[in-house]
N, CA, C and O atoms as CSV, one atom per row, in Angstrom:
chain,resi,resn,atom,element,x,y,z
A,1,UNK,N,N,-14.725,19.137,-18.193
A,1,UNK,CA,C,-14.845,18.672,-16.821
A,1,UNK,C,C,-13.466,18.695,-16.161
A,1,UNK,O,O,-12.750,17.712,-15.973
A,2,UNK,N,N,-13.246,19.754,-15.892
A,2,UNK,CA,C,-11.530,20.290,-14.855
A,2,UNK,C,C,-11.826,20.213,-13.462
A,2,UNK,O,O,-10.832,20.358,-12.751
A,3,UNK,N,N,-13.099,19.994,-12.759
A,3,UNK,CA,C,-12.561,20.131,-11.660
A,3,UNK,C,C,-13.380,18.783,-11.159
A,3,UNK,O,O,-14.339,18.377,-11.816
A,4,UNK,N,N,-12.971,18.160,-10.034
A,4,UNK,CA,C,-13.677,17.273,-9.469
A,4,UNK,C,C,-14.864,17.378,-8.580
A,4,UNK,O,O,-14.910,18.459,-7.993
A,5,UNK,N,N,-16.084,16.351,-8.248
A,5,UNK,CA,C,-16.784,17.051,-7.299
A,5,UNK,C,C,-16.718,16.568,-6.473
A,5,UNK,O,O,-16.133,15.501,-6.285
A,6,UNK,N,N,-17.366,17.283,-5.637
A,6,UNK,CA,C,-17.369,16.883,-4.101
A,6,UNK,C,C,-17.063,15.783,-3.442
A,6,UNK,O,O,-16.051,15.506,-2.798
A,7,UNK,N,N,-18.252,15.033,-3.705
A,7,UNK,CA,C,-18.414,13.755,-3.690
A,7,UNK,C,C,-16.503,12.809,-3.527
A,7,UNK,O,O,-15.977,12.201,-2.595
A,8,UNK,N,N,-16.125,13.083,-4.671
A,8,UNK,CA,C,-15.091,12.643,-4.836
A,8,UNK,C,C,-14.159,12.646,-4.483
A,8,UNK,O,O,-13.479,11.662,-4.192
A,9,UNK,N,N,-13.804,14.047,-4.396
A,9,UNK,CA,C,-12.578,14.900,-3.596
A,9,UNK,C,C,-12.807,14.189,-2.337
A,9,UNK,O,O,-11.854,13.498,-1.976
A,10,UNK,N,N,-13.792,14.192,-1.616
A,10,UNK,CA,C,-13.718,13.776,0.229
A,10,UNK,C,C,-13.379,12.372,-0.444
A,10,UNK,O,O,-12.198,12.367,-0.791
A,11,UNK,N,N,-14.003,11.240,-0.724
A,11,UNK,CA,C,-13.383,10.424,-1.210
A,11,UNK,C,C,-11.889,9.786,-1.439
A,11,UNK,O,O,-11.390,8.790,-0.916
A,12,UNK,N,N,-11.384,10.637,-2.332
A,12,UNK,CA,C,-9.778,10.573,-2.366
A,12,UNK,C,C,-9.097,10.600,-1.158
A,12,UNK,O,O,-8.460,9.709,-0.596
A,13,UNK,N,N,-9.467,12.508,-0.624
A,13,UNK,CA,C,-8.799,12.718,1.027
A,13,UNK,C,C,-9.048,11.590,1.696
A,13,UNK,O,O,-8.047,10.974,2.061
A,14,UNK,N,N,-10.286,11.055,2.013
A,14,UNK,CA,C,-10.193,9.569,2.761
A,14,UNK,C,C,-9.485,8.683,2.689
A,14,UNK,O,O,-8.755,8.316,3.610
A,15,UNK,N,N,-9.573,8.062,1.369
A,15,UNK,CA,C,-8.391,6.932,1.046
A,15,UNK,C,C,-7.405,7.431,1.114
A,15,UNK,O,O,-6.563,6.620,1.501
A,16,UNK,N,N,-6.895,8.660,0.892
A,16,UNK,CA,C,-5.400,9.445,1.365
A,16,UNK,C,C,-4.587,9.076,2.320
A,16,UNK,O,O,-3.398,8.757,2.351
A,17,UNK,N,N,-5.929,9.231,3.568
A,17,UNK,CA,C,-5.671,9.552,4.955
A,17,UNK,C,C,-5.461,8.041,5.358
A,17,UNK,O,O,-4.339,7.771,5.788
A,18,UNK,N,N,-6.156,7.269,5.298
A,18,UNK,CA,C,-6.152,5.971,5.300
A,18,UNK,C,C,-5.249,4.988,4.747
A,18,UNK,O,O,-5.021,3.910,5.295
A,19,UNK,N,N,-4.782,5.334,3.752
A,19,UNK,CA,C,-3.313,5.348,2.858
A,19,UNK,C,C,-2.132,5.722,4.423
A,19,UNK,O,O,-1.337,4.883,4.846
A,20,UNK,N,N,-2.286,6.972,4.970
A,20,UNK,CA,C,-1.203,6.805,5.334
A,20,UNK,C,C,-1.367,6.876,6.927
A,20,UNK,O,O,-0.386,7.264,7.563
A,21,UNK,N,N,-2.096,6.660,7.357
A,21,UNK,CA,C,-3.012,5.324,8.619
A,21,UNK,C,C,-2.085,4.543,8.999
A,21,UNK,O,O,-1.376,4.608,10.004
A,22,UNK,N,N,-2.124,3.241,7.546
A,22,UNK,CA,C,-2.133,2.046,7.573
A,22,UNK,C,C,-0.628,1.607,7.765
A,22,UNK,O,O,-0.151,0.738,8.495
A,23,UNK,N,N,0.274,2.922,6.429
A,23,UNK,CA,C,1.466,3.042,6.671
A,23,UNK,C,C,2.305,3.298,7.691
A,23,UNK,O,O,3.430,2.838,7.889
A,24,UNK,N,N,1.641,4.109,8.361
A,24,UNK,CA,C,1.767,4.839,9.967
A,24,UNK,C,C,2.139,3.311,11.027
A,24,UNK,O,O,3.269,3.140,11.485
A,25,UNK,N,N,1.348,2.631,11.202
A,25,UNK,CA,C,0.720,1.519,11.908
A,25,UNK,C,C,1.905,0.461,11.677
A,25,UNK,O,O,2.464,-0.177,12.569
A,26,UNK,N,N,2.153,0.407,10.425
A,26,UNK,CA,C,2.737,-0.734,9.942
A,26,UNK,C,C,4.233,-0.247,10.391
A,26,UNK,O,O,5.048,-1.046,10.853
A,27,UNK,N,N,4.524,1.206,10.202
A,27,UNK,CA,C,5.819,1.033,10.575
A,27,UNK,C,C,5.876,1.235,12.092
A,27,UNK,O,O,6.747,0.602,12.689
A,28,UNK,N,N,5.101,1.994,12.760
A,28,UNK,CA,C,5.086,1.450,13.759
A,28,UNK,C,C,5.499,0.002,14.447
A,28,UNK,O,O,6.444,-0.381,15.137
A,29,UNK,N,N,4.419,-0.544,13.954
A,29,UNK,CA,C,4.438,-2.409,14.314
A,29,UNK,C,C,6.347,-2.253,13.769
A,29,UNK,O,O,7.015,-2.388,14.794
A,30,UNK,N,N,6.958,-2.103,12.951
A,30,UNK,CA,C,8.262,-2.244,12.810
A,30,UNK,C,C,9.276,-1.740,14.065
A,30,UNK,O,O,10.317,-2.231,14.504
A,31,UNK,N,N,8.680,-0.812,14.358
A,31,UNK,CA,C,9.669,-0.147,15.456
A,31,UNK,C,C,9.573,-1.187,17.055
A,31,UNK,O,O,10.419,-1.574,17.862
A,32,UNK,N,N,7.589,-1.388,16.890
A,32,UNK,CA,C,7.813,-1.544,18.524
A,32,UNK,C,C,7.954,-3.705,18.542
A,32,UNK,O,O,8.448,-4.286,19.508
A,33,UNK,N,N,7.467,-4.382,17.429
A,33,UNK,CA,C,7.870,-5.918,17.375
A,33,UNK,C,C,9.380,-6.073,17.474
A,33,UNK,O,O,10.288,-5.542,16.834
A,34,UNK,N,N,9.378,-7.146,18.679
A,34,UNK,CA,C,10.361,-7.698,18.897
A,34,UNK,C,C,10.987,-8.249,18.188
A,34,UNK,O,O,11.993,-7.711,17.725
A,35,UNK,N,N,10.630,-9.495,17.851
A,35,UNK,CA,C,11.473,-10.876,17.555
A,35,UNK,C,C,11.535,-10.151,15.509
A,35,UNK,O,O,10.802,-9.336,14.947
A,36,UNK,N,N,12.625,-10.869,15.040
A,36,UNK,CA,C,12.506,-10.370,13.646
A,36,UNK,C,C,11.258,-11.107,12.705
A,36,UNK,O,O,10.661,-10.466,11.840
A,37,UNK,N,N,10.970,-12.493,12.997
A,37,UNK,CA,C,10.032,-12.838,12.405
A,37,UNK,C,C,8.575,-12.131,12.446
A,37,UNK,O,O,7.708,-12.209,11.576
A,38,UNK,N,N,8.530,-11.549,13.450
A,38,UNK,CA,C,6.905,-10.427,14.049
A,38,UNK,C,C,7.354,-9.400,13.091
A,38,UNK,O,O,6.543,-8.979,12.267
A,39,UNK,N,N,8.602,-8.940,13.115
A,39,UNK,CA,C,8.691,-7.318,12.103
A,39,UNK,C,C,8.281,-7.826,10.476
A,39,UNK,O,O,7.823,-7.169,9.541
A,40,UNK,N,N,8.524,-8.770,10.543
A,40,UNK,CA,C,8.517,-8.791,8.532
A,40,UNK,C,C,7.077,-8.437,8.503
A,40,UNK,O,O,6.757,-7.545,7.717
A,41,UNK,N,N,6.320,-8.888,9.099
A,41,UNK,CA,C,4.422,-8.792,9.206
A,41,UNK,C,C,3.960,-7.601,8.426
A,41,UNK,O,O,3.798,-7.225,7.265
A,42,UNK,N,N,3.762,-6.987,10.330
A,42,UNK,CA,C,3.741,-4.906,9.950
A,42,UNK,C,C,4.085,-4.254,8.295
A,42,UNK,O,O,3.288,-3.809,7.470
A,43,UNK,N,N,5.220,-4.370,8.234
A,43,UNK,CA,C,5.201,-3.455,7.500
A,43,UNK,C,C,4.721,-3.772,5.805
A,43,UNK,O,O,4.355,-2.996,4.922
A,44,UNK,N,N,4.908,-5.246,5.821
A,44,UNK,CA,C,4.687,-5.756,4.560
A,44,UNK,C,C,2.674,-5.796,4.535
A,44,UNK,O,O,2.017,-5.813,3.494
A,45,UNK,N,N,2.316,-5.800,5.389
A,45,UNK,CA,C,0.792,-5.635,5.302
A,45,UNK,C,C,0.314,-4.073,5.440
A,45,UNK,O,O,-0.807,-3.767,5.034
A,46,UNK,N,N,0.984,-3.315,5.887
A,46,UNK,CA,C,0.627,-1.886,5.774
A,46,UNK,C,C,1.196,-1.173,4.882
A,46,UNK,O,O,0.596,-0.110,4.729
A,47,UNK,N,N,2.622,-1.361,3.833
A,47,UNK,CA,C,2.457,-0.855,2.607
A,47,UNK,C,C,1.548,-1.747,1.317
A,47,UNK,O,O,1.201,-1.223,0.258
A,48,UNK,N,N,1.340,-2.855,1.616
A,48,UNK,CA,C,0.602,-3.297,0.752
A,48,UNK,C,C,-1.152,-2.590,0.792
A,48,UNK,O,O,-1.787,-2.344,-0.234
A,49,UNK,N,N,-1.472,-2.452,1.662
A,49,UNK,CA,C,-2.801,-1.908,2.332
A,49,UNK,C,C,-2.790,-0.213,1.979
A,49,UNK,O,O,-3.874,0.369,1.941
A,50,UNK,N,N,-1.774,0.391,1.777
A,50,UNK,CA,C,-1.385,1.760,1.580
A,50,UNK,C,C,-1.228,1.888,0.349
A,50,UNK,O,O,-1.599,2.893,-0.257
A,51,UNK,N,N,-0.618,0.821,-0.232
A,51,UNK,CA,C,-0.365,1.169,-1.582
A,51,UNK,C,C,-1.967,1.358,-2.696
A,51,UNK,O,O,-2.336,2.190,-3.525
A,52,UNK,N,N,-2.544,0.085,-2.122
A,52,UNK,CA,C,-3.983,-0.068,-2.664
A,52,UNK,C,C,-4.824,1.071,-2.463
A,52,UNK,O,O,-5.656,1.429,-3.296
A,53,UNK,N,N,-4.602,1.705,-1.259
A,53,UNK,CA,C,-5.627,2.783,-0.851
A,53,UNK,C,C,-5.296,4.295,-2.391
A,53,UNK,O,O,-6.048,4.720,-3.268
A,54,UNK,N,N,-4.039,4.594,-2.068
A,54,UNK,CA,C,-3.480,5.267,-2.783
A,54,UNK,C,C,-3.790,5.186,-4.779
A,54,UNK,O,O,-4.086,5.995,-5.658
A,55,UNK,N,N,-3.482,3.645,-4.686
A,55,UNK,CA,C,-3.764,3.211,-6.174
A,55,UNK,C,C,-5.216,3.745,-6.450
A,55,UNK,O,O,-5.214,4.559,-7.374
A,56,UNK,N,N,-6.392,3.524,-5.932
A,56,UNK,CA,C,-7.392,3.874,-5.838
A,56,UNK,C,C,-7.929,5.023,-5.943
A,56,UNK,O,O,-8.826,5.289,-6.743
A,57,UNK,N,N,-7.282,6.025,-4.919
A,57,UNK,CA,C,-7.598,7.166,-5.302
A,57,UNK,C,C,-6.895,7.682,-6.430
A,57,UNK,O,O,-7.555,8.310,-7.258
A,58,UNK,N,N,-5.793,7.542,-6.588
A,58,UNK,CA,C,-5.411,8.307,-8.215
A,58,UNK,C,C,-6.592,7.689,-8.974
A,58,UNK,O,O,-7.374,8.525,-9.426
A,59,UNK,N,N,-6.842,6.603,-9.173
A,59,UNK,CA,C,-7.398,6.017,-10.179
A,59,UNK,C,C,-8.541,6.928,-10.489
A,59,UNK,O,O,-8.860,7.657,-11.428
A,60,UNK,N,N,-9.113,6.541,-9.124
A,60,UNK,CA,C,-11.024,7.015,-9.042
A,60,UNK,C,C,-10.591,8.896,-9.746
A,60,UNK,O,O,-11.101,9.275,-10.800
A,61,UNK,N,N,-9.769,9.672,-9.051
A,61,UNK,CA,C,-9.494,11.190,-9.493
A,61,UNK,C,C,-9.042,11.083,-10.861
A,61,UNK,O,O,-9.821,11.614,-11.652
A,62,UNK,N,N,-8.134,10.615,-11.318
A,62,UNK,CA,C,-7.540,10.543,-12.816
A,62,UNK,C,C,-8.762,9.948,-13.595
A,62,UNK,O,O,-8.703,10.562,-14.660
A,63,UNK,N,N,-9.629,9.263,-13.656
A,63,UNK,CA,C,-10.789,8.872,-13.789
A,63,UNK,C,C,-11.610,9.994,-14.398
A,63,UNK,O,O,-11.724,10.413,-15.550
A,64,UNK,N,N,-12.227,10.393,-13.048
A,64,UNK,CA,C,-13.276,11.449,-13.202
A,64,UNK,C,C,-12.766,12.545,-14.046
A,64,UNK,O,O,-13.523,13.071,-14.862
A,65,UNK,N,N,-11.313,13.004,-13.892
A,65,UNK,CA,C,-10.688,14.597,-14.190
A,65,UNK,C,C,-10.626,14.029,-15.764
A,65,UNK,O,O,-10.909,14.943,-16.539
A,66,UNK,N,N,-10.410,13.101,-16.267
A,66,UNK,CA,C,-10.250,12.765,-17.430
A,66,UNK,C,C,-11.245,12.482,-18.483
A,66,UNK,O,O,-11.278,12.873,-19.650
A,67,UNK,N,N,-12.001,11.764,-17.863
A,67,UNK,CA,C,-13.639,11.967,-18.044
A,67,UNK,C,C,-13.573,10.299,-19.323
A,67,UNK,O,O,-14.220,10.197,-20.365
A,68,UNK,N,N,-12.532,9.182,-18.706
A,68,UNK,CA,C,-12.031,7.778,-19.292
A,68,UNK,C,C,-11.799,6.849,-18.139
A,68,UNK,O,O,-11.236,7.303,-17.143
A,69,UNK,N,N,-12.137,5.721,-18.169
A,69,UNK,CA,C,-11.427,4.914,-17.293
A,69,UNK,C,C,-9.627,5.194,-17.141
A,69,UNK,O,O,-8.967,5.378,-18.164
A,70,UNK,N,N,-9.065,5.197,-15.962
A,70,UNK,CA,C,-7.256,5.513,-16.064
A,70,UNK,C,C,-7.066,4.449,-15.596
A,70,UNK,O,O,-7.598,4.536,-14.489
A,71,UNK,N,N,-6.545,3.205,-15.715
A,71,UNK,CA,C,-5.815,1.827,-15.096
A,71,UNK,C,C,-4.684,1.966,-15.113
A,71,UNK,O,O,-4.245,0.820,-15.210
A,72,UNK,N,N,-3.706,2.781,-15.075
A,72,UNK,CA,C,-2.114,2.918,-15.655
A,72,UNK,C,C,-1.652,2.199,-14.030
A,72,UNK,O,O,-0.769,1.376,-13.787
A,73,UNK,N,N,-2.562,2.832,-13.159
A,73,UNK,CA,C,-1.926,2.686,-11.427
A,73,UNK,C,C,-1.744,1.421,-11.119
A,73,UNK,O,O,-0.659,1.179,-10.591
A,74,UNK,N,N,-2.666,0.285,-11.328
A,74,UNK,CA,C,-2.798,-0.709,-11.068
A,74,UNK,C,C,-1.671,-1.869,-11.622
A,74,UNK,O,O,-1.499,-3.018,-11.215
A,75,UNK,N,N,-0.993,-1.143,-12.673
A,75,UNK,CA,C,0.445,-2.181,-12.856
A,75,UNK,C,C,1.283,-1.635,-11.759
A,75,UNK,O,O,2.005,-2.457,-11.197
A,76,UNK,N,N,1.310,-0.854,-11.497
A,76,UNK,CA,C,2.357,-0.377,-10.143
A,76,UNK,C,C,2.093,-1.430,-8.929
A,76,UNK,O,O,2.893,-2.232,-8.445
A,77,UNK,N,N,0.476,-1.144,-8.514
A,77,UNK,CA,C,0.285,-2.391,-7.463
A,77,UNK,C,C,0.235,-3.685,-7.931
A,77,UNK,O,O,0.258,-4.632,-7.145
A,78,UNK,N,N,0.157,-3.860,-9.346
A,78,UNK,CA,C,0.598,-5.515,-9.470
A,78,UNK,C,C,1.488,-5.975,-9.171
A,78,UNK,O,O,1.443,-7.049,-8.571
A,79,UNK,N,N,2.605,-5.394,-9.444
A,79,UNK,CA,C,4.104,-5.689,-9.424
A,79,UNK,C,C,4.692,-5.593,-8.091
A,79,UNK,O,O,5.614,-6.274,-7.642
A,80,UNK,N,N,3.709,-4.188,-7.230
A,80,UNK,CA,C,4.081,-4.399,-5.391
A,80,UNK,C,C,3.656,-5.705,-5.008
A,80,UNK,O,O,4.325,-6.509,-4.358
A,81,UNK,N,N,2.314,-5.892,-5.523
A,81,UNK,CA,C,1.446,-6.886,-4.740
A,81,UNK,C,C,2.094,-8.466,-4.898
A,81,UNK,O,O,1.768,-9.364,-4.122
A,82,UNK,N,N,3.162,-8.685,-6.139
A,82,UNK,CA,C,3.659,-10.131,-6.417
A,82,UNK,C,C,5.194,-9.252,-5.227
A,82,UNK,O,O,5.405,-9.842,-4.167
A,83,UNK,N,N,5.632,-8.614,-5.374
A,83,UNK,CA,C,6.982,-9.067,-5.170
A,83,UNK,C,C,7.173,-8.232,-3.636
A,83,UNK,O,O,8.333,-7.974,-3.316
A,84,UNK,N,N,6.457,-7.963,-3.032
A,84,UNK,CA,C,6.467,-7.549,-1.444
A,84,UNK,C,C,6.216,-8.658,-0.718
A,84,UNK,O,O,6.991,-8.687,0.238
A,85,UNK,N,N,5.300,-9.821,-0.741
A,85,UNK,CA,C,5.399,-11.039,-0.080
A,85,UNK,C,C,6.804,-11.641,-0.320
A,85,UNK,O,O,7.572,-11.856,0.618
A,86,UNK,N,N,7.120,-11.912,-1.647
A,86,UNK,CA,C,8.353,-12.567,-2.090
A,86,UNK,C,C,9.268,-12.325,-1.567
A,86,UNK,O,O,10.096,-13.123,-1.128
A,87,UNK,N,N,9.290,-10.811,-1.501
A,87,UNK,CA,C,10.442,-10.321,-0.584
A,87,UNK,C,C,10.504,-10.653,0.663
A,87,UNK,O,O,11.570,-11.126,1.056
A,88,UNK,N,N,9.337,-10.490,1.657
A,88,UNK,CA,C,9.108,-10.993,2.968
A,88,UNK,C,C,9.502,-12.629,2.924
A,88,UNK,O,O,10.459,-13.071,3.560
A,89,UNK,N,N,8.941,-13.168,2.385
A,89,UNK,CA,C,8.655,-14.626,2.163
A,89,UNK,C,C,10.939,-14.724,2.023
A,89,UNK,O,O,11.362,-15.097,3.118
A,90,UNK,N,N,12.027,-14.492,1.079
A,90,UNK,CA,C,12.612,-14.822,0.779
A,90,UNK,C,C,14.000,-14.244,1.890
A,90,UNK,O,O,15.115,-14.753,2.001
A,91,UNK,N,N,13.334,-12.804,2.738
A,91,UNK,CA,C,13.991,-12.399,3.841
A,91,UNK,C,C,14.016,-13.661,4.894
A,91,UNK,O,O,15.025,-14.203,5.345
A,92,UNK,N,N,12.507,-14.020,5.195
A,92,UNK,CA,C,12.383,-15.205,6.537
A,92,UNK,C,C,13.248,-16.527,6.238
A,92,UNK,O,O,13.934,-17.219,6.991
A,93,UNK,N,N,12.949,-16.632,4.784
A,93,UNK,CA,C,14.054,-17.947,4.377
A,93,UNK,C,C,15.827,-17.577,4.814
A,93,UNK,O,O,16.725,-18.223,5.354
A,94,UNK,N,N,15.760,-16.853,4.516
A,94,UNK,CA,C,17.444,-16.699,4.617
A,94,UNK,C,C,17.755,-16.387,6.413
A,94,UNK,O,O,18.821,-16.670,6.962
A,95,UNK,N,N,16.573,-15.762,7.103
A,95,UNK,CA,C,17.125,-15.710,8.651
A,95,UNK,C,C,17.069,-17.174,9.281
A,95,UNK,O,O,17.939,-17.651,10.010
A,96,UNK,N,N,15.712,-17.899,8.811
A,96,UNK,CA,C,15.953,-19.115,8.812
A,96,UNK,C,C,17.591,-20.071,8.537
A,96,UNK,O,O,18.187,-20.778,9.350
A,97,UNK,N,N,17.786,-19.898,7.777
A,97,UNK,CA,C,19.027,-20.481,7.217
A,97,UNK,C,C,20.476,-19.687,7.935
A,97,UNK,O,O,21.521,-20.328,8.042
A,98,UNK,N,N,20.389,-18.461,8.324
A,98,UNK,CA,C,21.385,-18.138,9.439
A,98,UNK,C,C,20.736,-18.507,10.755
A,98,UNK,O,O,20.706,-17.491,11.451
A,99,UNK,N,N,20.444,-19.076,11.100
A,99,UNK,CA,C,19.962,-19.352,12.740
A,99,UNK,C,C,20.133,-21.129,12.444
A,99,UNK,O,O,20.182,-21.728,13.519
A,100,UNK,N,N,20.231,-22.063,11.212
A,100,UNK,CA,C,20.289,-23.376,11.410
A,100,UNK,C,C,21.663,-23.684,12.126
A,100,UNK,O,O,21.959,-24.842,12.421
């Protein structure tokens, strides 16, 4: 089983496209938000939202082409998914603390 079907392939391209949508959007929201507390938002919710889309489709394709469950992707988004808030979360603390 080498090639994928149909079904699937549009599948992937979707979450692809949508993958980079979300990314699109988010950095957007970076360029056009004002105040710095509005920018941390955008972008930290649209690579998190991108990353998942992405995780997904490798998965679901590495999956099928392999013809095994593949989970390898999903430590990648574990490790985005804890430490991209943290990061946001530990940026706002410190602008906080230059503006007291």
């Amino acid at each position: 089983m080498n090639e994928l079907p149909l079904w699937a392939a549009i599948l992937v391209a979707a979450l692809l496209i949508l993958a980079g949508v979300v990314t699109l959007i988010g950095s957007v929201g970076l360029l056009r938000l004002q105040r710095f507390y509005e920018r941390m938002h955008a972008p930290t919710m649209g690579m998190t939202l991108g990353v998942f889309c992405v995780a997904l489709a490798s998965t679901l394709m590495a999956s099928l082409l392999q013809g095994r469950p593949i989970l390898h992707e999903w430590l990648i988004c574990l490790f985005l998914f804890i430490t991209a808030p943290v990061t946001a979360i530990l940026l706002m603390q410190s602008a906080i603390q230059r503006h007291e």
